[in-house]
LUMLUMDREN-2810 file (N, C-alpha, C; in Angstrom, 1 decimal):
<atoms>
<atom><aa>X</aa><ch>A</ch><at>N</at><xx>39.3</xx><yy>-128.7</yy><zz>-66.2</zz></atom>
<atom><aa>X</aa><ch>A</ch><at>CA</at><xx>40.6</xx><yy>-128.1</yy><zz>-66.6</zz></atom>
<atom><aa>X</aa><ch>A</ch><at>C</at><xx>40.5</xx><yy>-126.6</yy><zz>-66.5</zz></atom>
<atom><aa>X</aa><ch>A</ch><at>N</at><xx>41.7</xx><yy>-125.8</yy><zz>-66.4</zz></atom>
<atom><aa>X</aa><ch>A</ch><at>CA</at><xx>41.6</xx><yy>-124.6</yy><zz>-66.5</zz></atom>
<atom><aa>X</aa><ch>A</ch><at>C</at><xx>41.7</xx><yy>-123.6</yy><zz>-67.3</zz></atom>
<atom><aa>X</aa><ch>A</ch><at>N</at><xx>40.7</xx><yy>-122.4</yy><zz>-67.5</zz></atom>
<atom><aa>X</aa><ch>A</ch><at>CA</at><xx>40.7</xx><yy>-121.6</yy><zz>-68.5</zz></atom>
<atom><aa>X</aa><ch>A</ch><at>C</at><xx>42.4</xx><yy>-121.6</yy><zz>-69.2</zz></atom>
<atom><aa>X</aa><ch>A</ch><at>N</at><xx>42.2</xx><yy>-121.5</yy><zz>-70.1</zz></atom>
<atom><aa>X</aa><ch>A</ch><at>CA</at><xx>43.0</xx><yy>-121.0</yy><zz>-70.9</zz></atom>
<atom><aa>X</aa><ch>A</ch><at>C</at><xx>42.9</xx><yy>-119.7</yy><zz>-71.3</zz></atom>
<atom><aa>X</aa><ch>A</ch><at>N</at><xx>44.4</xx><yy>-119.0</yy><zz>-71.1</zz></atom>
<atom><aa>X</aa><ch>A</ch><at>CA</at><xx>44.6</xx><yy>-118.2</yy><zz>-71.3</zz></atom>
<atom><aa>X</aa><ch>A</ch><at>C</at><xx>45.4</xx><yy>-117.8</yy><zz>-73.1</zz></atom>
<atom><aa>X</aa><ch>A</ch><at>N</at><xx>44.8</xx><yy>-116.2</yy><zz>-73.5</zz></atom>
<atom><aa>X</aa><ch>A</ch><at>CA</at><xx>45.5</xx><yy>-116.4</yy><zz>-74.6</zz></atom>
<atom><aa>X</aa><ch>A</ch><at>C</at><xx>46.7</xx><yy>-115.1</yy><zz>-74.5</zz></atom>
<atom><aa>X</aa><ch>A</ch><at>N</at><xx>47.7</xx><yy>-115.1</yy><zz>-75.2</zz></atom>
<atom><aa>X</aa><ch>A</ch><at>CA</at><xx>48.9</xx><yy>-114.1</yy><zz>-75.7</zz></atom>
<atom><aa>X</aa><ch>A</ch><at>C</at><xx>49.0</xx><yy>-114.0</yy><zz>-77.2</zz></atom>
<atom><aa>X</aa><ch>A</ch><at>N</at><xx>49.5</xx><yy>-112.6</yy><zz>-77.3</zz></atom>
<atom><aa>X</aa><ch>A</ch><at>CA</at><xx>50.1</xx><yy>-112.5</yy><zz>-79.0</zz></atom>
<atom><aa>X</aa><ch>A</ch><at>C</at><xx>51.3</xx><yy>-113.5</yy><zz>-78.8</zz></atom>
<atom><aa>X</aa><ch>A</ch><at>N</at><xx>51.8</xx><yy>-113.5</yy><zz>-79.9</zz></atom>
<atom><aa>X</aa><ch>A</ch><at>CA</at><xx>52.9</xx><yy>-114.3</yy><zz>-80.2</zz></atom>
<atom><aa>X</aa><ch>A</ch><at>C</at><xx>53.6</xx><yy>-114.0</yy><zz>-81.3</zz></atom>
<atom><aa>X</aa><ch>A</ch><at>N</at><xx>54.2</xx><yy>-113.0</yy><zz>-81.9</zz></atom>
<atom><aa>X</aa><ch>A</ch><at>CA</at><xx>55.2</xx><yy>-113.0</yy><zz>-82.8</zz></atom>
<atom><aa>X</aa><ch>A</ch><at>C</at><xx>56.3</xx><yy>-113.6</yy><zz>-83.2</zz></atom>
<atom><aa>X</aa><ch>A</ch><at>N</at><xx>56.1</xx><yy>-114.4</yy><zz>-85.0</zz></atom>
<atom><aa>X</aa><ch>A</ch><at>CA</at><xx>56.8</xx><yy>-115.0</yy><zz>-85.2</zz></atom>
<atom><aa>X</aa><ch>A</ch><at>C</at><xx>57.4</xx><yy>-114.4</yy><zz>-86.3</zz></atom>
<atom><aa>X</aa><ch>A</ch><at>N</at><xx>58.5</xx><yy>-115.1</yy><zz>-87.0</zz></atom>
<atom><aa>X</aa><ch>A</ch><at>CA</at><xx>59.0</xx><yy>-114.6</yy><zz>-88.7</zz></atom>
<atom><aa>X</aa><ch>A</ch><at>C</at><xx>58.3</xx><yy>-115.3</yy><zz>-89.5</zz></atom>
<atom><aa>X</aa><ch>A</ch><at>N</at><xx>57.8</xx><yy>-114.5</yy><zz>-90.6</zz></atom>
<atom><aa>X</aa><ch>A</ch><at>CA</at><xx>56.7</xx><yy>-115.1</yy><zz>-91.5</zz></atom>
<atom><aa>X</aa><ch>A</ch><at>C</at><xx>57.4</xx><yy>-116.9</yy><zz>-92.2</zz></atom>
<atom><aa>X</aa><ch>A</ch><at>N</at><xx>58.6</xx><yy>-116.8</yy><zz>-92.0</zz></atom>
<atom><aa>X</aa><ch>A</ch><at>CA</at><xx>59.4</xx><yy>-117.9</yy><zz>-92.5</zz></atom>
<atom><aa>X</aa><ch>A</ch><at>C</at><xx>58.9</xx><yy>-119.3</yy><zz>-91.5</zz></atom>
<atom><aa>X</aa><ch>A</ch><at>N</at><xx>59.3</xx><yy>-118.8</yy><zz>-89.9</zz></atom>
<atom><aa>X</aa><ch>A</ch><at>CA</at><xx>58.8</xx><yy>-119.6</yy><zz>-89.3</zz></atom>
<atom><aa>X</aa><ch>A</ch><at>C</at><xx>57.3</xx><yy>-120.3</yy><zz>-88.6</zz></atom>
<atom><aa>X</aa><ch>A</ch><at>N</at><xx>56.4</xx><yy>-119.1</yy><zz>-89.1</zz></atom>
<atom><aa>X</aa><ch>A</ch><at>CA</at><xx>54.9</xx><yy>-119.6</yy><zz>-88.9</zz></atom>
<atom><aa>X</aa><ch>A</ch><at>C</at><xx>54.6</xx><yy>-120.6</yy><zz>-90.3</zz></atom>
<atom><aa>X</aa><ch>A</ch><at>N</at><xx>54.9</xx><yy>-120.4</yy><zz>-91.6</zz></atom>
<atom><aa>X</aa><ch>A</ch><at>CA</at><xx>54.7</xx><yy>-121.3</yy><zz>-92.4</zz></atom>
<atom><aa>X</aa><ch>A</ch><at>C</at><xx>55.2</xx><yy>-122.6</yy><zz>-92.0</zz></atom>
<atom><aa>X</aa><ch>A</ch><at>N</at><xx>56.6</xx><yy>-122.9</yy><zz>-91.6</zz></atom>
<atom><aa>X</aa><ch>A</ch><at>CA</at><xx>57.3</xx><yy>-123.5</yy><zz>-91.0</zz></atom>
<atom><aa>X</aa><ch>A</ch><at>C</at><xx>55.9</xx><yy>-124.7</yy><zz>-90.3</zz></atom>
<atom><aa>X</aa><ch>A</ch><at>N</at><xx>55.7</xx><yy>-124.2</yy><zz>-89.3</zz></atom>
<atom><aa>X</aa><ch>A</ch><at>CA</at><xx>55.1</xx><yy>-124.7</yy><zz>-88.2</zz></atom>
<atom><aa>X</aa><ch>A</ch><at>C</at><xx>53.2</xx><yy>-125.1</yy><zz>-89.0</zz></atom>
<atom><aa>X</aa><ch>A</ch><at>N</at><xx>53.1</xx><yy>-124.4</yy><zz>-89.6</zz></atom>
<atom><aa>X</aa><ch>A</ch><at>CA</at><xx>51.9</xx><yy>-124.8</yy><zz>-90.3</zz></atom>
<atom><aa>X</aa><ch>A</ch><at>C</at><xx>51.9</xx><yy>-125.6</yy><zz>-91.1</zz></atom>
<atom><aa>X</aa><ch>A</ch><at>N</at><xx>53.0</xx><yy>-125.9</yy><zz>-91.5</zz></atom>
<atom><aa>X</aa><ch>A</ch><at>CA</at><xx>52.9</xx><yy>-127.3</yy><zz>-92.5</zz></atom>
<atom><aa>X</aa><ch>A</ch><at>C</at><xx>53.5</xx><yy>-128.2</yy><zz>-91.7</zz></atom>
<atom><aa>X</aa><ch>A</ch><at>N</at><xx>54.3</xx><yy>-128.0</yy><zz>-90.4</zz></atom>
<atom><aa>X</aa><ch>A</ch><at>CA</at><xx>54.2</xx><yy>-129.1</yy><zz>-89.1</zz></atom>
<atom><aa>X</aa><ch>A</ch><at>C</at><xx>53.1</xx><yy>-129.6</yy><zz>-88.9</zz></atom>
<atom><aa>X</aa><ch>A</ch><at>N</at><xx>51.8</xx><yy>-128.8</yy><zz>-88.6</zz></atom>
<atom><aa>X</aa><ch>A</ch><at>CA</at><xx>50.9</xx><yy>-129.1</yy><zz>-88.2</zz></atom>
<atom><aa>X</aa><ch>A</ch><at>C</at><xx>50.2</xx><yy>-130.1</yy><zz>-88.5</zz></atom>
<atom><aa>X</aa><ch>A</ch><at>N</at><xx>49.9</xx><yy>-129.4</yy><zz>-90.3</zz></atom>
<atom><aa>X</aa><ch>A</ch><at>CA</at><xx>49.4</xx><yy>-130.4</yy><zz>-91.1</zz></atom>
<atom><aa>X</aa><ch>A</ch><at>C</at><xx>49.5</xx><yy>-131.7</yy><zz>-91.3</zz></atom>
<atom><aa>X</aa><ch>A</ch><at>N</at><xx>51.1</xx><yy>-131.8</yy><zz>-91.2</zz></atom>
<atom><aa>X</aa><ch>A</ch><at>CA</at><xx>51.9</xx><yy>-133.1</yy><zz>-91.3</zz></atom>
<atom><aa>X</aa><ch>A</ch><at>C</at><xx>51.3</xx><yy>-134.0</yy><zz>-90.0</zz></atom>
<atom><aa>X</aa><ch>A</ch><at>N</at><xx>50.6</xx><yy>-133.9</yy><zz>-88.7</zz></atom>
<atom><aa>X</aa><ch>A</ch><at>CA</at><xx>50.4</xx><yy>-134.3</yy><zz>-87.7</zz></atom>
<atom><aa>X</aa><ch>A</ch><at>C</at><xx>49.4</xx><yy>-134.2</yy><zz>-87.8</zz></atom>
<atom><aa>X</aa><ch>A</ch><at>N</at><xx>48.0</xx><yy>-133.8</yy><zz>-88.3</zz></atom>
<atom><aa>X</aa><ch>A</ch><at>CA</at><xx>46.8</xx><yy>-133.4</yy><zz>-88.4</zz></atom>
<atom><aa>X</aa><ch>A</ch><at>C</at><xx>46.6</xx><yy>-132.5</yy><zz>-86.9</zz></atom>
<atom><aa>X</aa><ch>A</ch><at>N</at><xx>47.0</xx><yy>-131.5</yy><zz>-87.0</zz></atom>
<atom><aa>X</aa><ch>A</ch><at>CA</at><xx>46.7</xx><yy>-130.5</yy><zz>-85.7</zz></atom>
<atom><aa>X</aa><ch>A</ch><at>C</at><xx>46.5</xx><yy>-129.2</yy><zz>-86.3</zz></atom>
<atom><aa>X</aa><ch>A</ch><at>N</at><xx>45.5</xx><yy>-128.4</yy><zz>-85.3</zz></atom>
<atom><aa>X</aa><ch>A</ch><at>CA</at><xx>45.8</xx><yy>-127.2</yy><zz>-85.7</zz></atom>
<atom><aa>X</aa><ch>A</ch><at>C</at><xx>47.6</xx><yy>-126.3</yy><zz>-85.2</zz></atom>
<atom><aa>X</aa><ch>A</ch><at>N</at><xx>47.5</xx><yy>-125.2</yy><zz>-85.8</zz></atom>
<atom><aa>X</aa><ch>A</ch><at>CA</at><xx>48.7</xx><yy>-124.7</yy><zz>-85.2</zz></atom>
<atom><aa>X</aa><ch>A</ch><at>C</at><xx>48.8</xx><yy>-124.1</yy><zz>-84.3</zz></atom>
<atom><aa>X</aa><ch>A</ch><at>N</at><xx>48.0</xx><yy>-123.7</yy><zz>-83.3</zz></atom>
<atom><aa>X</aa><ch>A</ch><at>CA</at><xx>47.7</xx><yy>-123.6</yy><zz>-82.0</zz></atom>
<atom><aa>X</aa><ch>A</ch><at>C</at><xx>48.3</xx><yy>-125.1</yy><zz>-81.4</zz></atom>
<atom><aa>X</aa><ch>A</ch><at>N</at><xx>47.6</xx><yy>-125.8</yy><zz>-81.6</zz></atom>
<atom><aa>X</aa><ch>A</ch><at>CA</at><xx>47.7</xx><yy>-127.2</yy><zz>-80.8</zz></atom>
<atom><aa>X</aa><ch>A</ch><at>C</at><xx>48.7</xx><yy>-127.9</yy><zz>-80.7</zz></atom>
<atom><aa>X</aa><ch>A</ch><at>N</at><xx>49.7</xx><yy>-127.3</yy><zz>-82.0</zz></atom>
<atom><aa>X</aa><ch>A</ch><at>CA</at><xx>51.0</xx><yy>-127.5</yy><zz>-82.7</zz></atom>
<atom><aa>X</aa><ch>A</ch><at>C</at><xx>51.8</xx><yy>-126.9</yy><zz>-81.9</zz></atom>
<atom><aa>X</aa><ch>A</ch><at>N</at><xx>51.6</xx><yy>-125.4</yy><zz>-81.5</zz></atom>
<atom><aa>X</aa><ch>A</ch><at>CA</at><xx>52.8</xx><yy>-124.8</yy><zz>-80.8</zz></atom>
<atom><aa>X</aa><ch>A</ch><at>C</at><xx>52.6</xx><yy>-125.2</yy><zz>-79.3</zz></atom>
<atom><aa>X</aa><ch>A</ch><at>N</at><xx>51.3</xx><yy>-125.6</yy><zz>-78.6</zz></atom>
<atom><aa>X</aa><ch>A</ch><at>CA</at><xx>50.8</xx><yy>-126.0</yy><zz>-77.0</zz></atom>
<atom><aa>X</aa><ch>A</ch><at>C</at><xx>51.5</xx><yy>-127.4</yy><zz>-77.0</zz></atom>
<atom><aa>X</aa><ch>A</ch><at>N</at><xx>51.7</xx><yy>-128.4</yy><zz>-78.3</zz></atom>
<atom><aa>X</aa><ch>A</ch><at>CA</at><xx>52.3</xx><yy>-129.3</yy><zz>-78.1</zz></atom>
<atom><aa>X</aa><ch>A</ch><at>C</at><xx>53.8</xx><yy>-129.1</yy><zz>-77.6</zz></atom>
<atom><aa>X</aa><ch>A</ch><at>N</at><xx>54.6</xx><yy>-128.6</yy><zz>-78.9</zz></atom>
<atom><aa>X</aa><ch>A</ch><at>CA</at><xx>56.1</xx><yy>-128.0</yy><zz>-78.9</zz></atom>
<atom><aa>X</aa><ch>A</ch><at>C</at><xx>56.1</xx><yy>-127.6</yy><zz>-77.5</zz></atom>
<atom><aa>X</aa><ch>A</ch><at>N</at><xx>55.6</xx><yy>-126.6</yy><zz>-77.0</zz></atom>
<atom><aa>X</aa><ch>A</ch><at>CA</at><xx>56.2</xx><yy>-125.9</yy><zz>-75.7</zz></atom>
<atom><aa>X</aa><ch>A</ch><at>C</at><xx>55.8</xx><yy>-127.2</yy><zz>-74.6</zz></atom>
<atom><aa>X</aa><ch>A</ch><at>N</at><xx>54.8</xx><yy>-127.8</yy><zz>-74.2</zz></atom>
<atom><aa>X</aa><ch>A</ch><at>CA</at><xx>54.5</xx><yy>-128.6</yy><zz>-73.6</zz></atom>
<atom><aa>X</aa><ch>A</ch><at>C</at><xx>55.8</xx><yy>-129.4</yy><zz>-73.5</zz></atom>
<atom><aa>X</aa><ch>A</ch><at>N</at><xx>56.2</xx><yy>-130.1</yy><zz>-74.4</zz></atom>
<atom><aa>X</aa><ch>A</ch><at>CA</at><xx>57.1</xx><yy>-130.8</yy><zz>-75.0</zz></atom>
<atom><aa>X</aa><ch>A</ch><at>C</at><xx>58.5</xx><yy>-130.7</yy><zz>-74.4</zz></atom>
<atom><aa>X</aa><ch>A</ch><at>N</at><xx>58.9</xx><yy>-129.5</yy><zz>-74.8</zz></atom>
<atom><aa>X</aa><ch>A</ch><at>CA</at><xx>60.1</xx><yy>-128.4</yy><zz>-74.6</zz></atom>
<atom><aa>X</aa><ch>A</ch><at>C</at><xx>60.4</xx><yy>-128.6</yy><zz>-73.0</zz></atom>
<atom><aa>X</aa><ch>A</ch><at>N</at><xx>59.2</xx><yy>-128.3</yy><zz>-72.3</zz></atom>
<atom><aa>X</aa><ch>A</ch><at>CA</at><xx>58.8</xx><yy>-128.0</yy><zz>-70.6</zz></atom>
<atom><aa>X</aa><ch>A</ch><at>C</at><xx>59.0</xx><yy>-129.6</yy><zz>-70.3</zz></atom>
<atom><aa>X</aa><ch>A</ch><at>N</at><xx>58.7</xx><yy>-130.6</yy><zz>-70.8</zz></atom>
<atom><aa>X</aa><ch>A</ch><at>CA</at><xx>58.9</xx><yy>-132.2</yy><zz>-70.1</zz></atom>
<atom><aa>X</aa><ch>A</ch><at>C</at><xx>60.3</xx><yy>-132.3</yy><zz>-70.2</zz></atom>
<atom><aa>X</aa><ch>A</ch><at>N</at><xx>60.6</xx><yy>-132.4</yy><zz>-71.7</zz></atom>
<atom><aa>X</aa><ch>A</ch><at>CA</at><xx>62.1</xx><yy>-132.7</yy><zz>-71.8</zz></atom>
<atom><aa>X</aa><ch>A</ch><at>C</at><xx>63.5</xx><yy>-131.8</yy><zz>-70.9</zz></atom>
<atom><aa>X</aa><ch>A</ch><at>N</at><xx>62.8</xx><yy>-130.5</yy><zz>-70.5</zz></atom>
<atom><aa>X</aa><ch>A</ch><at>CA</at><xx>63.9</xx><yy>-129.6</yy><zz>-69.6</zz></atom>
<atom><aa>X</aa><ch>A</ch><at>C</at><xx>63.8</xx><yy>-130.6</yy><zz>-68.2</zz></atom>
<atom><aa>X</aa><ch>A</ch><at>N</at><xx>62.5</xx><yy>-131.1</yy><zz>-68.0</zz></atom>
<atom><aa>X</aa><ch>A</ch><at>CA</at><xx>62.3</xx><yy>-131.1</yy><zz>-66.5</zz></atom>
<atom><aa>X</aa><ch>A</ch><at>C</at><xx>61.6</xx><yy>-129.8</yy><zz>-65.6</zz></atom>
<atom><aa>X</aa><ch>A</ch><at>N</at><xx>60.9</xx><yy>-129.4</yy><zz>-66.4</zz></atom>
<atom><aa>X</aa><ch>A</ch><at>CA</at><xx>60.6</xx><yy>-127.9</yy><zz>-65.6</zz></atom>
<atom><aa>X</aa><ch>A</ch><at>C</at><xx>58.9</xx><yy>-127.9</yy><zz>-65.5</zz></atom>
<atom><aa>X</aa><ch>A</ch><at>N</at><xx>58.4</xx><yy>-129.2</yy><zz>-65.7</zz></atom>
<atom><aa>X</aa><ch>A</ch><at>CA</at><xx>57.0</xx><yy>-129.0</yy><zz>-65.4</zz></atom>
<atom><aa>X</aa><ch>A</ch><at>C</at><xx>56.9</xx><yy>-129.0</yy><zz>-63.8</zz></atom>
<atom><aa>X</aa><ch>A</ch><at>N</at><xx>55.5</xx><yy>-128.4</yy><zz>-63.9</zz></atom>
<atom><aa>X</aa><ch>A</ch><at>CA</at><xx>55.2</xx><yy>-128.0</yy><zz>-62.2</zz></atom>
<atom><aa>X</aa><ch>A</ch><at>C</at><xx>55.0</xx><yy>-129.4</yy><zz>-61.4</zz></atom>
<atom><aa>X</aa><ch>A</ch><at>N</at><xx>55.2</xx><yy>-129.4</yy><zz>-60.5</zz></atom>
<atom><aa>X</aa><ch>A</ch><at>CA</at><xx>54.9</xx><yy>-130.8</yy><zz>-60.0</zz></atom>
<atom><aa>X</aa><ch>A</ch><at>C</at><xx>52.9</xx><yy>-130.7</yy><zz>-59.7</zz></atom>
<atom><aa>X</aa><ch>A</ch><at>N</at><xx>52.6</xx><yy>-131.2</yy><zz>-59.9</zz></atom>
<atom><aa>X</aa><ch>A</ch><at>CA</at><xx>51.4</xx><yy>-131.7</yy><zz>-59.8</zz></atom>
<atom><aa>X</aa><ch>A</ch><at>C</at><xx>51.2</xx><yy>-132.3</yy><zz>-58.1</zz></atom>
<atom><aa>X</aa><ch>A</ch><at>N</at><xx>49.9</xx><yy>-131.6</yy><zz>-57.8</zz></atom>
<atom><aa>X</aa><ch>A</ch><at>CA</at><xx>49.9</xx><yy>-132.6</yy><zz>-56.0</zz></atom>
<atom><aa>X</aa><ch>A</ch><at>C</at><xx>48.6</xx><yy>-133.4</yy><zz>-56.8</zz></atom>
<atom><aa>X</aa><ch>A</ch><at>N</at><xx>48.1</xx><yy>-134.6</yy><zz>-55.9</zz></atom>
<atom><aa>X</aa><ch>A</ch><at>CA</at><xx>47.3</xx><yy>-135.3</yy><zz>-56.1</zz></atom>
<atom><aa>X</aa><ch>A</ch><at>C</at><xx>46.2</xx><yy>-134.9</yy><zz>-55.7</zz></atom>
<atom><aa>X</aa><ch>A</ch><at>N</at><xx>44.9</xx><yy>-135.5</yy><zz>-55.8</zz></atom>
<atom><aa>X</aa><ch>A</ch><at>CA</at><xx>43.8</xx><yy>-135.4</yy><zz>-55.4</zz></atom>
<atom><aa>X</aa><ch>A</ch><at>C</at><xx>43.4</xx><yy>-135.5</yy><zz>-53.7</zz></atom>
<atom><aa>X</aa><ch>A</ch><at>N</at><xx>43.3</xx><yy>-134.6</yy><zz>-52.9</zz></atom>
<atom><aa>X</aa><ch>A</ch><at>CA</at><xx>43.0</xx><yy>-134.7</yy><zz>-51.8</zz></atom>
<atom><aa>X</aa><ch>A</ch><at>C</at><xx>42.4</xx><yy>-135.9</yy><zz>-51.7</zz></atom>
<atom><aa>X</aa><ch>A</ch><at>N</at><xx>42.6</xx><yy>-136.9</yy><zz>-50.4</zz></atom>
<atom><aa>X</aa><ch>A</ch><at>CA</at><xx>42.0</xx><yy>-137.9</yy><zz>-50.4</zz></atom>
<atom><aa>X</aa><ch>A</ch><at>C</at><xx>40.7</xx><yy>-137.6</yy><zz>-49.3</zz></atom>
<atom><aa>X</aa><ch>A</ch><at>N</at><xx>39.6</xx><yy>-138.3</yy><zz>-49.5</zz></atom>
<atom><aa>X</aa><ch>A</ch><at>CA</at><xx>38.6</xx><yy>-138.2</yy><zz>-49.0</zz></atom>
<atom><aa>X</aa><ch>A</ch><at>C</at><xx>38.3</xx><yy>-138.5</yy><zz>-47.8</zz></atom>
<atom><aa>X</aa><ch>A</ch><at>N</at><xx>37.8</xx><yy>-137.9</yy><zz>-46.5</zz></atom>
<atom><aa>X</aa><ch>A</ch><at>CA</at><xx>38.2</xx><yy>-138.6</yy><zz>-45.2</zz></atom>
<atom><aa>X</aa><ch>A</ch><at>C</at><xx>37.0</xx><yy>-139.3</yy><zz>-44.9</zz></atom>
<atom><aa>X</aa><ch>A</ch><at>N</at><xx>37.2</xx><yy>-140.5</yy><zz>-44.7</zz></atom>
<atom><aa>X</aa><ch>A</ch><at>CA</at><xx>35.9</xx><yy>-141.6</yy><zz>-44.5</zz></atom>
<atom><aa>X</aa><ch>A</ch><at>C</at><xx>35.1</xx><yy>-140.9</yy><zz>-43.3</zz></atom>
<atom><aa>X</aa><ch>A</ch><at>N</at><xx>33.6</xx><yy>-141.0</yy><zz>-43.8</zz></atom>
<atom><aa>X</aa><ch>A</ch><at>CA</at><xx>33.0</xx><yy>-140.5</yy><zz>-43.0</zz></atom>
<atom><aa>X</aa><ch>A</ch><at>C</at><xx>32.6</xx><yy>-141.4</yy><zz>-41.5</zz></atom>
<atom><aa>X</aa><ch>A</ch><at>N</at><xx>32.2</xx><yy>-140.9</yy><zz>-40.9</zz></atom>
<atom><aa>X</aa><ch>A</ch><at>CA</at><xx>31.8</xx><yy>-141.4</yy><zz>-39.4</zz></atom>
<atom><aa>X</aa><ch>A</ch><at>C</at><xx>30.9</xx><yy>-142.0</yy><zz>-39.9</zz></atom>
<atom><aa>X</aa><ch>A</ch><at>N</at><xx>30.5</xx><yy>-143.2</yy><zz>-39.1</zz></atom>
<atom><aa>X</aa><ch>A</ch><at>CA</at><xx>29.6</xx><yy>-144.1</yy><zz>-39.3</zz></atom>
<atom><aa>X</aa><ch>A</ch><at>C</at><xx>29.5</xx><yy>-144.3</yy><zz>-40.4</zz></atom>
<atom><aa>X</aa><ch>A</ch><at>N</at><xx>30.0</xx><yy>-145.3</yy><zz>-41.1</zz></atom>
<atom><aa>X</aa><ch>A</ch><at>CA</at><xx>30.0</xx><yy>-145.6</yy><zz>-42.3</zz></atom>
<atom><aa>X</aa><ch>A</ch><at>C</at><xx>28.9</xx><yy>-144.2</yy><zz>-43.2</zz></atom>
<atom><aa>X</aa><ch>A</ch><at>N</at><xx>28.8</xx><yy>-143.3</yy><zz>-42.9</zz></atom>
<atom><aa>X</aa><ch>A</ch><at>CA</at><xx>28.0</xx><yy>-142.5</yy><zz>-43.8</zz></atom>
<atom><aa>X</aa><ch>A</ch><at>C</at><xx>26.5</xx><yy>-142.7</yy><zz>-43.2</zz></atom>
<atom><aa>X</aa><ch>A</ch><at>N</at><xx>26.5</xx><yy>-142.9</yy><zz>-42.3</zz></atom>
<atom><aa>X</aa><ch>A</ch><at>CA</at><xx>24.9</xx><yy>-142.9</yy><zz>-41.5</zz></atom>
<atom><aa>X</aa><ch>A</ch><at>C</at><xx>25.0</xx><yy>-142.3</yy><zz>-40.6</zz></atom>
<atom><aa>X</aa><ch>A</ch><at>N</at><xx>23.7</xx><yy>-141.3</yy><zz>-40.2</zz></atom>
<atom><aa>X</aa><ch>A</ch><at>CA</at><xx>23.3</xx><yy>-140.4</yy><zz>-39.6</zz></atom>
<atom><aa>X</aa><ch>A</ch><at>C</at><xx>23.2</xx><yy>-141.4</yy><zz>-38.2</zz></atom>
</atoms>
């Protein structure tokens, strides 16, 4: 997986409590709380990146013998 990156994030002290007792209510931290929400947010728009698949592997010559 890839590094994560971090940012500040300012919120209204109304809405970080908010979201911390979301958390709780789910057993998450609120990090994991807000990476859900936006996660979430980004499926439901349709705006996740498309994902390519795993390069497929090219069968070697000779069954893999020298």
């Amino acid at each position: 997986m890839a590094e994560k990156k971090s940012f500040l994030l300012r919120l209204p002290p109304e809405l970080l409590e908010d979201l911390n007792r979301w958390a709780a209510d789910e057993l998450r931290s609120l990090n994991g709380q807000i990476e859900y929400l936006l996660r979430d947010a980004v499926r439901k728009r349709g705006r996740e990146r498309k994902r390519t698949e795993p390069e497929a592997k090219e069968p070697e010559e000779n069954g893999g013998r020298l």
